[in-house]
C-alpha positions as CSV (number, residue, x, y, z in Angstrom):
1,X,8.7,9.4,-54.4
2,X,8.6,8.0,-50.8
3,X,6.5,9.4,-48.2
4,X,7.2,9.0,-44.6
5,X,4.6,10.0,-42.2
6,X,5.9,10.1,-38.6
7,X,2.4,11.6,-37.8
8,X,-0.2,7.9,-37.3
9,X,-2.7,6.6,-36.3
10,X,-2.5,2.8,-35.0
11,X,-5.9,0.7,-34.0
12,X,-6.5,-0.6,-30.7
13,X,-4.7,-1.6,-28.3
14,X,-2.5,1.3,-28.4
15,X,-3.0,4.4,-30.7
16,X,0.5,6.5,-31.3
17,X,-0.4,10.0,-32.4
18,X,2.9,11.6,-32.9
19,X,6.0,10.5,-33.4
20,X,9.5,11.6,-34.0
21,X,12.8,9.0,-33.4
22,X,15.7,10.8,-33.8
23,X,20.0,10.4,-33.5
24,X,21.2,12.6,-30.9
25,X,24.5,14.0,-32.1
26,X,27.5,16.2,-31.2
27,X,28.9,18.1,-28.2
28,X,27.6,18.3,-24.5
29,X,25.0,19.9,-25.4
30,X,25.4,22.3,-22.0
31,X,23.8,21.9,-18.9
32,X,20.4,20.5,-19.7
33,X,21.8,17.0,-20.3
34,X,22.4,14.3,-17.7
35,X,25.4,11.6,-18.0
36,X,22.5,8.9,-16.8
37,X,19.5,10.1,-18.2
38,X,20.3,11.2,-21.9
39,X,19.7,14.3,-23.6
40,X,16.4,16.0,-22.0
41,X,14.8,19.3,-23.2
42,X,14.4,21.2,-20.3
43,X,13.7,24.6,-21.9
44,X,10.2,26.8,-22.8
45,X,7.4,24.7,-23.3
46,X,5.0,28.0,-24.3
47,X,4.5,29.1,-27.4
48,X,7.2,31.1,-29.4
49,X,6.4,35.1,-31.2
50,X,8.5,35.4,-34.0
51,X,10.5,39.1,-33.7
52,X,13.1,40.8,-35.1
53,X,15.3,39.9,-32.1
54,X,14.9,36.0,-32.4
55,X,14.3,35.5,-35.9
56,X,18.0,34.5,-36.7
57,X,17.5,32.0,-33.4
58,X,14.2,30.1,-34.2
59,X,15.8,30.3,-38.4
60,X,19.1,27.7,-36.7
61,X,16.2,26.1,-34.4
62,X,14.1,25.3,-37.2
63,X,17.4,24.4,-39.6
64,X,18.6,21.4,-36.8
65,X,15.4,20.3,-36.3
66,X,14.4,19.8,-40.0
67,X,18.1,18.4,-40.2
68,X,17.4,15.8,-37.5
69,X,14.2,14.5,-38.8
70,X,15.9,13.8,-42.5
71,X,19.0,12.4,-40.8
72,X,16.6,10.0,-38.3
73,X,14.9,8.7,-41.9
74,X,17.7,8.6,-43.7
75,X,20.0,6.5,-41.6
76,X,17.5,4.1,-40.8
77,X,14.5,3.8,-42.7
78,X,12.5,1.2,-40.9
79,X,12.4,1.8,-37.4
80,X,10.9,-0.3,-35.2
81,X,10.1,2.1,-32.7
82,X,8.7,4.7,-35.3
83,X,5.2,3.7,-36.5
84,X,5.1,3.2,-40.4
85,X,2.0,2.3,-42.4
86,X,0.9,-0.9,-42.2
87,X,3.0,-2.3,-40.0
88,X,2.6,0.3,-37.0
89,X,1.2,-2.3,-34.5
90,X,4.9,-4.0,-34.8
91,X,6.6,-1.2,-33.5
92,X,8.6,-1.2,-30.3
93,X,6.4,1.0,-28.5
94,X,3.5,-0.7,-28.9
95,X,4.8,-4.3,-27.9
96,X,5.8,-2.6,-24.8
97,X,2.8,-1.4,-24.0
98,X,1.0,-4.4,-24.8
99,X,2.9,-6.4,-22.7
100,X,2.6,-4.5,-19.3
101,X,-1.3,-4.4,-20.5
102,X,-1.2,-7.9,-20.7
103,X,0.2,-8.4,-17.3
104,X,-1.8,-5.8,-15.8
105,X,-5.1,-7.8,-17.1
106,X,-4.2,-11.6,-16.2
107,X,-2.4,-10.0,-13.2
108,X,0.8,-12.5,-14.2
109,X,3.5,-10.0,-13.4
110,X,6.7,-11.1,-11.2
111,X,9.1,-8.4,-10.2
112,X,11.6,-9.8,-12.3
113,X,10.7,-11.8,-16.0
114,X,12.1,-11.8,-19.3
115,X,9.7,-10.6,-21.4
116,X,8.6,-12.8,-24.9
117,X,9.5,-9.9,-27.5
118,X,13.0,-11.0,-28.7
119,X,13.4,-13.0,-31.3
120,X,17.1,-13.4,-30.2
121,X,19.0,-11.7,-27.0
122,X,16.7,-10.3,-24.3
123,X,14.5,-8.0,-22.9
124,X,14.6,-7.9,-19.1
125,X,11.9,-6.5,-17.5
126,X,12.3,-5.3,-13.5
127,X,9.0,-3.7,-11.8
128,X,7.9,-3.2,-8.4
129,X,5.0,-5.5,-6.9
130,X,2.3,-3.6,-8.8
131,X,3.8,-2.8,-11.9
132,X,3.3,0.6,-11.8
133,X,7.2,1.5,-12.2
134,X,10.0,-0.8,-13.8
135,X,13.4,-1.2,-15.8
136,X,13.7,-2.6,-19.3
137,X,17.0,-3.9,-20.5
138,X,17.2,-4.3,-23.5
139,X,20.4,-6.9,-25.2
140,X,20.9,-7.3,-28.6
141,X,16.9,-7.7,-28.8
142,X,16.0,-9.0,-32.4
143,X,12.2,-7.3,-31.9
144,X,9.7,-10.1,-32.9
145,X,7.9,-9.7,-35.7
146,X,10.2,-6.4,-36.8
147,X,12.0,-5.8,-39.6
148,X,15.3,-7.1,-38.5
149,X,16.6,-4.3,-36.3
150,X,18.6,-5.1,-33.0
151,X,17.7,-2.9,-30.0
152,X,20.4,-2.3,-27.1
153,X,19.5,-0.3,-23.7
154,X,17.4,0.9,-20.9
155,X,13.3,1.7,-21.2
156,X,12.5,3.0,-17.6
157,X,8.5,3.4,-17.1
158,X,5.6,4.3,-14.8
159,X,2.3,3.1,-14.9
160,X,-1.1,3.6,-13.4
161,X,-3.6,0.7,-13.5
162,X,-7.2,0.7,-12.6
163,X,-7.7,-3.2,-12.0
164,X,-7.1,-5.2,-14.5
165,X,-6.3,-2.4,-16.9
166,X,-3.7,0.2,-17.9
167,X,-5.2,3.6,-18.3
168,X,-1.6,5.3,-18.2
169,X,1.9,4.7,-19.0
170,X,5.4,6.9,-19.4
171,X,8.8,5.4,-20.8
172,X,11.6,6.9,-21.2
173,X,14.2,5.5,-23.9
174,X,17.5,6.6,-22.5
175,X,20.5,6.1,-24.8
176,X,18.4,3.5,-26.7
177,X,21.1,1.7,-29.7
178,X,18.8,0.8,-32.4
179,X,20.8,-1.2,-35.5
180,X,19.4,-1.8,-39.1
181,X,21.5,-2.9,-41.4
182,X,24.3,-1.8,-40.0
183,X,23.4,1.7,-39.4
184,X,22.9,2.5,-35.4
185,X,20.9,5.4,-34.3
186,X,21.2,6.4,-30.2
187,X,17.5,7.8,-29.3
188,X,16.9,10.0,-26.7
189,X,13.0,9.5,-26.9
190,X,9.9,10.3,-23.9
191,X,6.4,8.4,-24.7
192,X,3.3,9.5,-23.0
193,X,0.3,7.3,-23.2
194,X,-3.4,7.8,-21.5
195,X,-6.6,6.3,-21.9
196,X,-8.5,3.1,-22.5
197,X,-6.9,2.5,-25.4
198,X,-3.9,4.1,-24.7
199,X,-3.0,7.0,-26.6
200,X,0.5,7.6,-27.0
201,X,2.6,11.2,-27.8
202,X,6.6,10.5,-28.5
203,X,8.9,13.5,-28.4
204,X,12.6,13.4,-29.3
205,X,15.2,16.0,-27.5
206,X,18.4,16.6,-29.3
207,X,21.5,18.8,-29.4
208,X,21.2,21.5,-32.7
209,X,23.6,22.7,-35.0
210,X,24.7,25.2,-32.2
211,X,24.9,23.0,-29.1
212,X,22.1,23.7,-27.4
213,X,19.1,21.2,-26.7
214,X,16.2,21.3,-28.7
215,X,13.2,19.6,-28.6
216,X,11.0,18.7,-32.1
217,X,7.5,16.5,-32.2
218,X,4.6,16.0,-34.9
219,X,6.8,15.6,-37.9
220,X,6.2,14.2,-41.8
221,X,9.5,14.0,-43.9
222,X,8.6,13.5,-47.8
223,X,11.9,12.6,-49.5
224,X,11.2,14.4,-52.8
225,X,14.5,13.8,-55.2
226,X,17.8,12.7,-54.0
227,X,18.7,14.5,-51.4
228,X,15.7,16.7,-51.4
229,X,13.0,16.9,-48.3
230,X,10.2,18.1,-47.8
231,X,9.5,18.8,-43.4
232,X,6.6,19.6,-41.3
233,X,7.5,20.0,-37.9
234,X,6.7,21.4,-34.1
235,X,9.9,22.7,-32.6
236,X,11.2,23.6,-28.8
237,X,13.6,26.6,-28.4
238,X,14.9,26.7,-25.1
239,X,14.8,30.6,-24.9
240,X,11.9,31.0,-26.7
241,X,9.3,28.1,-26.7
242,X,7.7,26.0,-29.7
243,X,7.0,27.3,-33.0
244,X,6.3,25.4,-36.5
245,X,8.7,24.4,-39.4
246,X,7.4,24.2,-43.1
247,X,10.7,23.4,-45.0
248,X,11.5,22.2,-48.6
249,X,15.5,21.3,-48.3
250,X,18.5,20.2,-50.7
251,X,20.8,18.7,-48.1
252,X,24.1,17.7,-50.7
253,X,27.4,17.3,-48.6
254,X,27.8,20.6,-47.1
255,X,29.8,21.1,-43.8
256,X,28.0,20.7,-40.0
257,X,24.6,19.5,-41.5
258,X,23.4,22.6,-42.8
259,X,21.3,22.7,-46.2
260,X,22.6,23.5,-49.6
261,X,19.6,25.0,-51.0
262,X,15.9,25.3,-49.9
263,X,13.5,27.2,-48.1
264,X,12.0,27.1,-44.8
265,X,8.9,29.2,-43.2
266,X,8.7,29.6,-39.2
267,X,5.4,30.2,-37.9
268,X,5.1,31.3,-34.3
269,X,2.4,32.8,-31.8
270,X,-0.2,34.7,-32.9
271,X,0.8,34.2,-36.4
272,X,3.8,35.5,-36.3
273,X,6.0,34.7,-39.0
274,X,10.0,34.5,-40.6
275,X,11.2,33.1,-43.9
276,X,14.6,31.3,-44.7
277,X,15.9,30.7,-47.7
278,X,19.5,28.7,-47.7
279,X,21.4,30.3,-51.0
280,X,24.3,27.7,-50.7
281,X,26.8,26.1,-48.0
282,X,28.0,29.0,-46.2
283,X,24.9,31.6,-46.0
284,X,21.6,31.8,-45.7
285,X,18.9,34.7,-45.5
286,X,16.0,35.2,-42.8
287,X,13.3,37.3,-43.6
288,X,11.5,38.9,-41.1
289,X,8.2,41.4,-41.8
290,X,9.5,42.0,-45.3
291,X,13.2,42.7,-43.9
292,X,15.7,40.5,-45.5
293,X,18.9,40.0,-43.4
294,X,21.9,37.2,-44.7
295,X,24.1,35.3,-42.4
296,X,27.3,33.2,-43.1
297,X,27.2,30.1,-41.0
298,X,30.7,30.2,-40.4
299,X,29.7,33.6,-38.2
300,X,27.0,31.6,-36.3
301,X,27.9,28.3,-35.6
């Protein structure tokens, strides 16, 4: 059984706490996505009461975002951006971050420098005179010391630095290619990092299974059996804020990415609950304070 936990710790310098790298997929996604900027979440950020009118919502919330963890895993299972046992400190965020900490303390930065992270292609950094906002560009970037992954695309960041140090810093991944053996994921991805050492949160948004954008963070995906998972996650409804997934899914070829078998619990504010179970490829059933209702996803999505 293999046991992915998206959820780590990393030691000194930087510390990622939560972590979820995901491919954004399908449609526009509406009005909450920018052409230049990727996909961004710009919906509730409070927490979400499960109810009888939003149940069936927050059950095909909860279904994409369990979908989009198990699809992130399984299409590339050794990330460079997503910490991963013991070799977290490789990971892309981290050599990012150590590199503008780096500057910051031997105060060596020049608005314009390749940075030393590539193995092969490039990694052009572009900052202002005090670092404290900057471009990455990213080219065929063999990551140094990775696991053989190419990275393609633009980090954009802003930092605040007291002296010699770097006590915060945000990036943005914005249509970020990442390619492992021949698989390539696009990752929409935010990292927030604070303190001395940093502590870093990392958030994916993505489009769901109905088109709208989503946001999910603090995720562990267990691949059981096969196509069997096992999902813990924290997701963003634009209409109706953040709730979390407990989910034990059979995902075996059916149409649009929905589950074959499985269940799936929603817990919202106040302890507010709803059940799912997925009974095959075209219907599922939400429960809702002991009320079962079934839905045919040919009806919702």
């Amino acid at each position: 059984m293999e046991v992915i936990h998206m959820i780590s710790k990393i030691a000194a310098p930087i510390i990622i706490v939560s972590s979820l790298v995901l491919a954004s997929c399908g449609g526009s996604g509406g009005s909450d996505s920018s052409a230049d900027e990727g996909i961004i979440y710009t919906g509730l950020k409070s927490p979400a009461t499960v109810g009888v009118g939003n149940a069936e919502a927050l059950a095909i919330a909860s279904t994409g975002g369990a979908n989009q963890a198990i699809a992130a895993d399984t299409a590339n299972s050794a990330n460079p951006i997503s910490p991963r046992g013991s070799t977290a400190n490789l990971n892309l965020v981290s050599i990012i971050a150590g590199q503008l900490e780096l500057m910051a303390a031997t105060e060596s930065r020049t608005a314009q420098q390749p940075l030393p992270i590539c193995d092969t292609g490039s990694a052009d950094l572009d900052q202002n005179n005090d670092g404290t906002e900057g471009t990455i560009l990213f080219t065929n970037c063999l990551v140094t010391g990775g696991n053989g992954a190419s990275v393609s695309g633009t980090v954009t960041f802003t930092a605040t630095i007291s002296g010699a140090t770097l006590t915060s810093l945000n990036m943005r991944f914005i249509k970020f290619g990442v390619t492992y053996q021949g698989e390539t994921q696009i990752i929409d991805m935010t990292v927030s990092c604070d303190g001395s050492p940093l502590v870093c949160d990392l958030f994916s948004d993505f489009v769901g299974l109905d088109g709208r954008i989503y946001r999910v963070e603090i995720t562990i995906v267990t691949n059981t059996a096969g196509a069997s998972y096992d999902v813990d996650a924290t997701v963003y409804d634009p209409a109706h804020g953040y709730f979390t997934v407990d989910a034990s899914i059979n995902f075996n070829n059916c149409p649009g990415g929905v589950p074959e078998t499985g269940t799936l619990t929603i817990t919202g504010d106040a302890a507010t609950t709803a059940s799912v179970v997925f009974n095959d490829c075209d219907s599922l059933t939400v429960t809702h304070m002991g009320v079962p209702t079934d839905y045919l996803w040919a009806n919702i999505l």
